[in-house]
C-alpha positions as CSV (number, residue, x, y, z in Angstrom):
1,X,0.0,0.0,0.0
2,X,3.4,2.0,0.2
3,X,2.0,3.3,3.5
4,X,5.2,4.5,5.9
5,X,7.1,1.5,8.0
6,X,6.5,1.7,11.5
7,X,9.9,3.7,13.0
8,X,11.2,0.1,14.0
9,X,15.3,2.5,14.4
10,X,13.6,5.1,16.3
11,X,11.6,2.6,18.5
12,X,14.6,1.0,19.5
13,X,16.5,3.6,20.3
14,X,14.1,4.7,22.7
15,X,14.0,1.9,24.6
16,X,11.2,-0.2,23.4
17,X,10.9,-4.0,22.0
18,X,9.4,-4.7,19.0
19,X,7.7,-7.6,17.0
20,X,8.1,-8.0,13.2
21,X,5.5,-10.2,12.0
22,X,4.1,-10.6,8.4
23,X,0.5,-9.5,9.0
24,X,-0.3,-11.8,6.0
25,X,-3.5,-10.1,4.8
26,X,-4.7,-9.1,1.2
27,X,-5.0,-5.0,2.1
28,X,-2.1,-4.3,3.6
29,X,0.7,-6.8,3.4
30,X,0.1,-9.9,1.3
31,X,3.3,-11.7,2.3
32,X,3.8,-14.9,4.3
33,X,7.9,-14.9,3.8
34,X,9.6,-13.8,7.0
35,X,12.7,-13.5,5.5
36,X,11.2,-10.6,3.1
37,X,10.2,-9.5,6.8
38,X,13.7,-9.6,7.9
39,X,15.1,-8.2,5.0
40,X,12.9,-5.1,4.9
41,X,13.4,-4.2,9.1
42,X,17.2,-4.2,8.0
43,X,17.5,-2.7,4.4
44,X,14.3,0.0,5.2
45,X,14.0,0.2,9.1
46,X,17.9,0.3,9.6
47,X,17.5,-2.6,12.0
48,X,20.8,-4.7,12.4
49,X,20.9,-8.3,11.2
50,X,20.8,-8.9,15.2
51,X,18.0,-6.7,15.9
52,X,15.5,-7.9,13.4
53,X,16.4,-11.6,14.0
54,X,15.3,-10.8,17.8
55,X,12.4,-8.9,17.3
56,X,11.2,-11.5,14.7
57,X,11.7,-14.0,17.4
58,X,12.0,-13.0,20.8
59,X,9.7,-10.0,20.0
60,X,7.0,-11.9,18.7
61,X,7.0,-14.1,21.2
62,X,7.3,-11.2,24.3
63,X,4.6,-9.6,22.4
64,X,2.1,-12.7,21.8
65,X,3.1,-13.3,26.0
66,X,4.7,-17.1,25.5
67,X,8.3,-16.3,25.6
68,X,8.6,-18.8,28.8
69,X,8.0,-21.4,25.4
70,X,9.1,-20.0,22.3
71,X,11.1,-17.4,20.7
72,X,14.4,-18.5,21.6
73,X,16.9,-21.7,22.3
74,X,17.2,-22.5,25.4
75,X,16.8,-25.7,27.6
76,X,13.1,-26.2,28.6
77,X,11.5,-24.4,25.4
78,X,10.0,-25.5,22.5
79,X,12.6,-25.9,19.3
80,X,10.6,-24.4,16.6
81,X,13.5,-23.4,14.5
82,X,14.1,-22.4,11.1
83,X,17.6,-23.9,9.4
84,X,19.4,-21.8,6.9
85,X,20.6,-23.5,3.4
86,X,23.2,-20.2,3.6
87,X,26.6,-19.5,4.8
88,X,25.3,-17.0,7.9
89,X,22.2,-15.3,8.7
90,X,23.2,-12.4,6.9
91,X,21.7,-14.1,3.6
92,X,18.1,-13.4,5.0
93,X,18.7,-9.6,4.6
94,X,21.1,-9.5,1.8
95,X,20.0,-12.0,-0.3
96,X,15.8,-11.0,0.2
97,X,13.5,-13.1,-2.1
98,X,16.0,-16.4,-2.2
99,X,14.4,-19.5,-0.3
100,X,16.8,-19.7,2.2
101,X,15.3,-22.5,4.4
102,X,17.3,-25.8,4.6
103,X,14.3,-27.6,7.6
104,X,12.2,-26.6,9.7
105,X,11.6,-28.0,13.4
106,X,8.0,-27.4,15.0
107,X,8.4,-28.6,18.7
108,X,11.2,-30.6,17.5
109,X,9.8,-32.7,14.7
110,X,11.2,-31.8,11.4
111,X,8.5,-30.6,9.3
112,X,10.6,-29.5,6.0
């Protein structure tokens, strides 16, 4: 709709946490891809690489309240993780529009 980005830079700076989802919806944002997600928070938001692959992760899961579950790796929490076919992470926001995924786990089960 080429409506403005939220100020995901000035957000941070001031302290707060954000989410980046994709808000799949025909109106407004017809994309299920999070790394076109990831790419835009970094190339149009001036996110770095690091801050967009928290607040696509950790954020989202802060803000949807089950971060005790998901939304990062450690011992106790579900592994719902997304495996790169790429040499670093850095391929999700240089390289936006490439399928990038090598598997994907969903409470541990391998689902791609």
């Amino acid at each position: 709709t080429r409506q403005p980005l939220a100020p995901g830079r000035d957000l941070l700076d001031a302290g707060a946490v954000i989410a980046l989802a994709s808000n799949c919806n025909p109106g407004t944002s017809y994309t299920s891809n999070m790394n076109f997600v990831v790419a835009t928070a970094v190339l149009q938001m001036h996110l770095s690489l690091p801050e967009a692959l928290e607040a696509a992760t950790y954020g989202g899961a802060l803000a949807l309240g089950v971060q005790d579950q998901v939304g990062s790796i450690e011992v106790g929490k579900r592994a719902d993780l997304h495996v790169l076919d790429a040499p670093s992470a850095a391929h999700l926001a240089y390289r936006p529009g490439m399928p990038l995924t090598y598997a994907v786990y969903q409470a541990g089960q391998r689902r791609v």
